[in-house]
Backbone as JSON Lines, residues from 0, in Angstrom:
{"i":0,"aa":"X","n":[-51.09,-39.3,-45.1],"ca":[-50.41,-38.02,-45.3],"c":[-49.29,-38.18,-46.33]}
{"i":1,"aa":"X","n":[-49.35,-37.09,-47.18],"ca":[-48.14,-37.26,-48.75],"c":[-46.94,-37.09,-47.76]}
{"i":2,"aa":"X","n":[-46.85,-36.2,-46.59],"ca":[-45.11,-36.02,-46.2],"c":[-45.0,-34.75,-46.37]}
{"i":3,"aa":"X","n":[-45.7,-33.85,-47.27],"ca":[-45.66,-32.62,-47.33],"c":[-45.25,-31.37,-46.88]}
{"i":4,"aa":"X","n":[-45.83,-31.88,-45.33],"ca":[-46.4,-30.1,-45.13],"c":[-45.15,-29.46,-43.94]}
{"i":5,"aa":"X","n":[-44.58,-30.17,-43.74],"ca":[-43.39,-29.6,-43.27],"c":[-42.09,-29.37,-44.23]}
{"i":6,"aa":"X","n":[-41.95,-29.36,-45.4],"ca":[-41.28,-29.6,-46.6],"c":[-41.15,-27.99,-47.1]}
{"i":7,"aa":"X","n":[-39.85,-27.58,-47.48],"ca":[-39.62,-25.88,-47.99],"c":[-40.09,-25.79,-49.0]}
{"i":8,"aa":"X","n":[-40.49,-26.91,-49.82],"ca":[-40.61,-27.15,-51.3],"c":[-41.94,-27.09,-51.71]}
{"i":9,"aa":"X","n":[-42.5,-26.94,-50.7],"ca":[-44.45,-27.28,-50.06],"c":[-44.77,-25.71,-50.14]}
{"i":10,"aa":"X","n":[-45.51,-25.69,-51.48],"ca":[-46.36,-24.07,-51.21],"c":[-47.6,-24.42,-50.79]}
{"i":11,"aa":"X","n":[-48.17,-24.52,-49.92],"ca":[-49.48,-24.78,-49.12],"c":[-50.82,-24.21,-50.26]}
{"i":12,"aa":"X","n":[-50.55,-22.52,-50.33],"ca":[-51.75,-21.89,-50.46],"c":[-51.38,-21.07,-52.22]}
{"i":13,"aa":"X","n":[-50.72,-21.59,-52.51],"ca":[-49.64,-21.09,-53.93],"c":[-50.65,-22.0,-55.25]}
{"i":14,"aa":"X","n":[-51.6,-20.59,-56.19],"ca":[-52.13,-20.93,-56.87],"c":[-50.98,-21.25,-58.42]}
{"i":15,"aa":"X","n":[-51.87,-21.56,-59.54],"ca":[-50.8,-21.72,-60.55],"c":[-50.06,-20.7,-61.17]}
{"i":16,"aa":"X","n":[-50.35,-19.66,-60.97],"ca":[-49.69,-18.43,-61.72],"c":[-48.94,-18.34,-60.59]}
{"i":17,"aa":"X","n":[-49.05,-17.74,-59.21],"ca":[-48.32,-17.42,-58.42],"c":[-47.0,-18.5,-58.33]}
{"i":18,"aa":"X","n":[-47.43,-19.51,-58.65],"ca":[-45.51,-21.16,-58.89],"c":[-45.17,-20.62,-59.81]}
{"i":19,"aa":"X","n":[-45.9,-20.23,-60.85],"ca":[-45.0,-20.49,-62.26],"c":[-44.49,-18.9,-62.44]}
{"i":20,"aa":"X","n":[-45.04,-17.86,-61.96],"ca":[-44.37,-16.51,-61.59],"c":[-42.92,-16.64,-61.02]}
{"i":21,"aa":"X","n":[-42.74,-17.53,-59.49],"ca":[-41.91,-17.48,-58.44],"c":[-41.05,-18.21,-59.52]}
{"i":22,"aa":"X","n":[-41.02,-19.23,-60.33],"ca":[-39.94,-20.34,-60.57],"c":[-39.55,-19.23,-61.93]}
{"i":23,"aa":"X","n":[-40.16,-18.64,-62.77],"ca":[-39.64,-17.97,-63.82],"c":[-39.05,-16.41,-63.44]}
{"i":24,"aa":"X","n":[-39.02,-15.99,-61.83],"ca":[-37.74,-15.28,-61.43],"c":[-37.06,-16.24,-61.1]}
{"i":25,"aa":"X","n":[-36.96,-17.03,-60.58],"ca":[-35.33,-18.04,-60.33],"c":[-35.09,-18.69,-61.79]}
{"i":26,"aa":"X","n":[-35.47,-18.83,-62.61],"ca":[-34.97,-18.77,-63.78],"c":[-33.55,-19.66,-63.75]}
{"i":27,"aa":"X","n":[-33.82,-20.96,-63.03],"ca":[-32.63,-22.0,-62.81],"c":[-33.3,-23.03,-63.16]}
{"i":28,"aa":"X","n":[-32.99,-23.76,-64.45],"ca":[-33.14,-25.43,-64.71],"c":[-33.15,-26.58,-63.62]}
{"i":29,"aa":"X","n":[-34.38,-26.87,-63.19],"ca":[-34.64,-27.63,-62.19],"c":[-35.15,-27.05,-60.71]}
{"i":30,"aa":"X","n":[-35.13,-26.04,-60.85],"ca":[-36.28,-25.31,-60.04],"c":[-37.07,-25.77,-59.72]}
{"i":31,"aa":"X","n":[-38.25,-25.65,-58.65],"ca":[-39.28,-26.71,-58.48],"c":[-40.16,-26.29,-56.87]}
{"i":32,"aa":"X","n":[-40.91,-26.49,-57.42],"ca":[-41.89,-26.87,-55.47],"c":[-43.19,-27.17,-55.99]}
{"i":33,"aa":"X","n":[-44.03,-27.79,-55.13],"ca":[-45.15,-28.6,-55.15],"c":[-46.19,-27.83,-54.74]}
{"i":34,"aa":"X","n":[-47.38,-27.52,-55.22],"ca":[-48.12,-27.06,-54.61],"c":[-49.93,-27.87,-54.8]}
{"i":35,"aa":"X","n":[-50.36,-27.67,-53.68],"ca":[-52.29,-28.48,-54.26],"c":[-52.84,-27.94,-55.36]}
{"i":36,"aa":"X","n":[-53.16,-28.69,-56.33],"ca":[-53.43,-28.79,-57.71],"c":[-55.0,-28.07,-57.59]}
{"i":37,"aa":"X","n":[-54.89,-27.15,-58.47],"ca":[-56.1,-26.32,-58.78],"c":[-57.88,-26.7,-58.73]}
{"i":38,"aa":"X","n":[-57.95,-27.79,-59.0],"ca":[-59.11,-28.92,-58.99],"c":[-59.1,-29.5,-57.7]}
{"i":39,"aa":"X","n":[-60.35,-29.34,-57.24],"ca":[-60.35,-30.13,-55.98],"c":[-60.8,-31.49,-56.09]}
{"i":40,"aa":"X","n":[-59.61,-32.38,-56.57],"ca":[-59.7,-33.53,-56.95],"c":[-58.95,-34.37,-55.89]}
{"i":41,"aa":"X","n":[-59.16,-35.3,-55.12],"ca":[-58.98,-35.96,-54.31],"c":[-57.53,-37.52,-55.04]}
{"i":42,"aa":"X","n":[-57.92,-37.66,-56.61],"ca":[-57.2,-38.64,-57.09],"c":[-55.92,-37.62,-57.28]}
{"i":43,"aa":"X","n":[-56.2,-36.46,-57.32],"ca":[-54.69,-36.14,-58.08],"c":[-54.68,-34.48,-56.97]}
{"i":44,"aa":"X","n":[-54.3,-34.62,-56.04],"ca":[-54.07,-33.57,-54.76],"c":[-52.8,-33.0,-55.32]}
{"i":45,"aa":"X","n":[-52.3,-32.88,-56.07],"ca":[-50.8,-32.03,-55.73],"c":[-50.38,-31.62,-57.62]}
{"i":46,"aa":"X","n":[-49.47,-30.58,-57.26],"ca":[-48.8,-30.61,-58.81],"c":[-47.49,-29.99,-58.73]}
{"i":47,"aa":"X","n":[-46.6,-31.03,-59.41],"ca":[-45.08,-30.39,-59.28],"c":[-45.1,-29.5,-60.24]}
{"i":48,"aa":"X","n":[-44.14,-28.88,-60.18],"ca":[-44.12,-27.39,-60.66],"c":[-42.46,-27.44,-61.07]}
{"i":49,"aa":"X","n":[-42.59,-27.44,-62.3],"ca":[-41.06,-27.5,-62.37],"c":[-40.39,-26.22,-63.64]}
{"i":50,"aa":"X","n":[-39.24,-25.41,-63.46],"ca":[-38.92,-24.86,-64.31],"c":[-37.49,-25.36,-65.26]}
{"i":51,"aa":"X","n":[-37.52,-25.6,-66.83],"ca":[-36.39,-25.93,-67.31],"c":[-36.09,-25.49,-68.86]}
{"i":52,"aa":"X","n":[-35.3,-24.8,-69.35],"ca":[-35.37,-24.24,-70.72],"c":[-36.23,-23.47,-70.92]}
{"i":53,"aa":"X","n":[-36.41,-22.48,-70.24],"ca":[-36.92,-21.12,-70.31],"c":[-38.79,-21.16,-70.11]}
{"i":54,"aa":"X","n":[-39.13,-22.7,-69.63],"ca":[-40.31,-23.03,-69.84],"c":[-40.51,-23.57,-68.09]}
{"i":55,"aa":"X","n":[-41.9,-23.33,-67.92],"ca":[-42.52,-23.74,-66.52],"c":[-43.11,-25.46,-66.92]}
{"i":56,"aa":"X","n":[-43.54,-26.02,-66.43],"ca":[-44.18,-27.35,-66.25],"c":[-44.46,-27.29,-65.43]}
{"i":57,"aa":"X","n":[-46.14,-27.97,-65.47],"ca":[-47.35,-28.4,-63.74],"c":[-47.25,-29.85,-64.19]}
{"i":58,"aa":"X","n":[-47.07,-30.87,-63.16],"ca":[-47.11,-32.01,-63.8],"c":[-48.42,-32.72,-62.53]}
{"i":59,"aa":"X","n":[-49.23,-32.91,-62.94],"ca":[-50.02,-33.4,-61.9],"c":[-49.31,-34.82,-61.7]}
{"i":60,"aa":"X","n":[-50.03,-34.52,-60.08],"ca":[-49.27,-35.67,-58.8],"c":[-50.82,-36.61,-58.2]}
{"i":61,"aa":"X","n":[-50.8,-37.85,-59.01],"ca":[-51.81,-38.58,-58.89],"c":[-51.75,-39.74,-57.94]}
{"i":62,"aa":"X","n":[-52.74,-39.49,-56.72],"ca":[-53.06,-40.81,-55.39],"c":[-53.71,-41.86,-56.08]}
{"i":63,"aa":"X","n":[-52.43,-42.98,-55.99],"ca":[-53.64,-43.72,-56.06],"c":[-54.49,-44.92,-55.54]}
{"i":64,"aa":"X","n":[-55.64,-44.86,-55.3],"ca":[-56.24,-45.5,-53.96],"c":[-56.01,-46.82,-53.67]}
{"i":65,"aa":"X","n":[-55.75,-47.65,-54.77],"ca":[-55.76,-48.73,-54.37],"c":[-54.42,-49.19,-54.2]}
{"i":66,"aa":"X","n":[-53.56,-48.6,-53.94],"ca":[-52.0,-49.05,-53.32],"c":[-51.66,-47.82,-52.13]}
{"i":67,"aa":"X","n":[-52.86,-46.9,-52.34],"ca":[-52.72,-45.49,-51.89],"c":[-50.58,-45.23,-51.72]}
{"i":68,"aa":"X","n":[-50.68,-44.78,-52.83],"ca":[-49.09,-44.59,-53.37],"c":[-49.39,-43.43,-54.1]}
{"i":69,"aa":"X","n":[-48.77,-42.7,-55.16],"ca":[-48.37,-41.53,-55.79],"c":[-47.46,-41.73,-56.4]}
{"i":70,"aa":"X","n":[-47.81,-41.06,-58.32],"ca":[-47.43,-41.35,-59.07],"c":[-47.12,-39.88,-60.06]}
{"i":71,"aa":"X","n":[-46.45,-39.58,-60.82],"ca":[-46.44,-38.51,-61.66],"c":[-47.82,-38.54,-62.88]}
{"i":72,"aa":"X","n":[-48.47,-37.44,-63.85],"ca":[-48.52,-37.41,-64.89],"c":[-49.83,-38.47,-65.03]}
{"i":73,"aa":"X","n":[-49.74,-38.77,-66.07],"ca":[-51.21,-39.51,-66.57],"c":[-50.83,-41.36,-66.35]}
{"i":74,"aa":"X","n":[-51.56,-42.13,-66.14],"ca":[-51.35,-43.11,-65.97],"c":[-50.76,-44.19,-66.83]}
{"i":75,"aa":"X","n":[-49.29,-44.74,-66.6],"ca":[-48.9,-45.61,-67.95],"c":[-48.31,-46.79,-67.16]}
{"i":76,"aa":"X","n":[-48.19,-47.7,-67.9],"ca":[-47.68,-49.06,-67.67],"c":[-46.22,-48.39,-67.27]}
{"i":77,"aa":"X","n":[-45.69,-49.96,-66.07],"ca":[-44.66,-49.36,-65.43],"c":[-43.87,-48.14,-64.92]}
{"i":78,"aa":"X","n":[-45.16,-47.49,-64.03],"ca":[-44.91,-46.4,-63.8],"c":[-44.3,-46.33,-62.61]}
{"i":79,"aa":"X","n":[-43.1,-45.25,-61.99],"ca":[-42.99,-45.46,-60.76],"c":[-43.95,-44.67,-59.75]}
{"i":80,"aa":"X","n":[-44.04,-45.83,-58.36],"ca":[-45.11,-45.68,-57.62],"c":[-44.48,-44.77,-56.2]}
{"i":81,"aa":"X","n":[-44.64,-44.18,-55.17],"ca":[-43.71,-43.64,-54.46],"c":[-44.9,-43.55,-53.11]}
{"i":82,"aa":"X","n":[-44.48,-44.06,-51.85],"ca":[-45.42,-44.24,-50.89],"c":[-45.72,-42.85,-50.45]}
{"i":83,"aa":"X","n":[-45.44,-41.56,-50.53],"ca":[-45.22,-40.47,-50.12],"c":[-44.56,-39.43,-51.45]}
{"i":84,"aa":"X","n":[-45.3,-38.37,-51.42],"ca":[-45.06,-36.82,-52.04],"c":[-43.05,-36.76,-51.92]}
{"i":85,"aa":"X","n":[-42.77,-36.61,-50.9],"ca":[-41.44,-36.87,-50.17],"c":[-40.43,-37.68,-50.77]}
{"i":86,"aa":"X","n":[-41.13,-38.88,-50.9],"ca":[-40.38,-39.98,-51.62],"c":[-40.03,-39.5,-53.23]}
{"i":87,"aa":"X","n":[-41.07,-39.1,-53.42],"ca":[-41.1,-38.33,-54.75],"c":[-39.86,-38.1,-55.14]}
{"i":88,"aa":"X","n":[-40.46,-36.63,-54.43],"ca":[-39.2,-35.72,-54.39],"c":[-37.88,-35.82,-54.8]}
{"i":89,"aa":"X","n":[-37.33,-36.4,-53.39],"ca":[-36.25,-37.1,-52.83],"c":[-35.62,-38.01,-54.51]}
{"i":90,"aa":"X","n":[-36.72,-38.97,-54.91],"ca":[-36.21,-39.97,-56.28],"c":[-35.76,-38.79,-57.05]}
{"i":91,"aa":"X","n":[-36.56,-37.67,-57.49],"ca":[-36.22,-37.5,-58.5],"c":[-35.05,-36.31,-58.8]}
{"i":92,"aa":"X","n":[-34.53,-35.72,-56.92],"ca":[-33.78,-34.89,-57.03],"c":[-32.07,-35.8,-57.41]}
{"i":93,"aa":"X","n":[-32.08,-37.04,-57.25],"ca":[-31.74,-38.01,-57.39],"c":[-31.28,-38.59,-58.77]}
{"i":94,"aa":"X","n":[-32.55,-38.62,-59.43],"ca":[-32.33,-39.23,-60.62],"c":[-33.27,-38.14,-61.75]}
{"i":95,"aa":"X","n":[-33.21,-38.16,-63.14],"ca":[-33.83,-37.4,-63.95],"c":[-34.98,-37.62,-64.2]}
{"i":96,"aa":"X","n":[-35.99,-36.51,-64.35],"ca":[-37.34,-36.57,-64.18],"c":[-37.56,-36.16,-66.0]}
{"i":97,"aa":"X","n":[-38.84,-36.89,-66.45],"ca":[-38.57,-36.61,-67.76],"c":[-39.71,-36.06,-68.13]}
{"i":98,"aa":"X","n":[-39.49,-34.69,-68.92],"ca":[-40.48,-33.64,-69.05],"c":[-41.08,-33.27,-70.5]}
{"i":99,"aa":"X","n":[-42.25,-33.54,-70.8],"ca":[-43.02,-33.98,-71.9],"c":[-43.61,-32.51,-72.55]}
{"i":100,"aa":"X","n":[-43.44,-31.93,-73.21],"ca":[-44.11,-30.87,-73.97],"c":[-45.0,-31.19,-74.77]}
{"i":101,"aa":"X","n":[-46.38,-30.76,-74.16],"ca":[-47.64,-31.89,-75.29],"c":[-47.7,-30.6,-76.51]}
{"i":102,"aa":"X","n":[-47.33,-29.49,-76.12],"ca":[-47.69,-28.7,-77.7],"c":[-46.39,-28.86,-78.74]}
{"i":103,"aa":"X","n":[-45.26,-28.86,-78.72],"ca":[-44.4,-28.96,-79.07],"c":[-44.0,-30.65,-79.33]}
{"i":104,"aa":"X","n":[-44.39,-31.43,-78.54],"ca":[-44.2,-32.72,-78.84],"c":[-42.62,-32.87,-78.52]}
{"i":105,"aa":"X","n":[-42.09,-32.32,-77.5],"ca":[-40.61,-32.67,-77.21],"c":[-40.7,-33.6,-76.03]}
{"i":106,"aa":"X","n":[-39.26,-33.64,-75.57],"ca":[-39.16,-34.48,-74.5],"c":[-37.71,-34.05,-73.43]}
{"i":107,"aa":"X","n":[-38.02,-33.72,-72.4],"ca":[-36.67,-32.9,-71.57],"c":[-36.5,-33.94,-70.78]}
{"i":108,"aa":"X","n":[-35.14,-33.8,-69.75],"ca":[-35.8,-34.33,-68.63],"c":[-34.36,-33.71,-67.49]}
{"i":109,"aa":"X","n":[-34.64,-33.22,-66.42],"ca":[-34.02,-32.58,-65.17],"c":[-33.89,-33.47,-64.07]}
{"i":110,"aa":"X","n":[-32.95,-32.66,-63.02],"ca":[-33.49,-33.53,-61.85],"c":[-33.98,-32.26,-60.79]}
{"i":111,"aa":"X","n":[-35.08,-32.35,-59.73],"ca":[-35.05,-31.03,-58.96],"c":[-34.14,-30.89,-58.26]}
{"i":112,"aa":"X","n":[-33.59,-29.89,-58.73],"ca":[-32.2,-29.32,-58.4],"c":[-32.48,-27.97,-57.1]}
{"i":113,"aa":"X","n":[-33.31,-26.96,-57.35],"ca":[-33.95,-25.67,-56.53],"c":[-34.97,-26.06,-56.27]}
{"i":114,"aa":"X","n":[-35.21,-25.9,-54.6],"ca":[-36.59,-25.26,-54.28],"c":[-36.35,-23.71,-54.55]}
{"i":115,"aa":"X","n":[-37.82,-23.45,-54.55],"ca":[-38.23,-22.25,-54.66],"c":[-39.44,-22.06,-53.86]}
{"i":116,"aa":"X","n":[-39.26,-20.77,-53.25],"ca":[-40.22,-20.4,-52.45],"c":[-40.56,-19.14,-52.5]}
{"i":117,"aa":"X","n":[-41.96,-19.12,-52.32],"ca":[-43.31,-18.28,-52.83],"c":[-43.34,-17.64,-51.66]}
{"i":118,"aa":"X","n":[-43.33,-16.0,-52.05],"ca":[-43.32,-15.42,-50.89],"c":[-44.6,-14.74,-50.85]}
């Protein structure tokens, strides 16, 4: 179990328009909640959802089996590994999460600061 589902930050049944709707009325840098990633993909179950500079971000949240741990984003050397969704979280409300614009080619980075919740 990621740690999830008792979590405020946990939209259970919250497709991608309906996160990125809810976080662009709160319209606060570091906004955020997690919801199951559109693909019923078993390696990558979840996607943070983050809002910052007037822009939404889905960052897929990838299991992975053979440490069964969880990781952000696409797979890179020295990545951090986190035993739990939770743990996640928790690191990165913590410390700055760094947010990649593949059309623009920029580079942000926040910490989750707001949940937001999908009503």
């Amino acid at each position: 179990d990621a740690g999830v589902h008792s979590k405020a930050w946990y939209a259970a049944t919250c497709d991608r328009k309906t996160a990125e709707d809810a976080l662009y009325r709160s319209n606060k840098d570091g906004s955020f909640l997690i919801r199951k990633s559109s693909g019923q993909d078993s390696r990558q179950p979840y996607t943070l959802v983050v809002f910052y500079n007037r822009r939404v971000y889905n960052i897929p949240i990838r299991f992975i089996e053979s440490t069964r741990q969880y990781a952000l984003g696409r797979e890179k050397s020295g990545e951090e590994r986190f035993d739990s969704v939770a743990e996640m979280v928790e690191n990165h409300q913590r410390t700055s999460l760094v947010l990649i614009d593949s059309q623009n080619n920029t580079k942000d980075s926040t910490k989750l600061k707001y949940i937001v919740r999908v009503s």
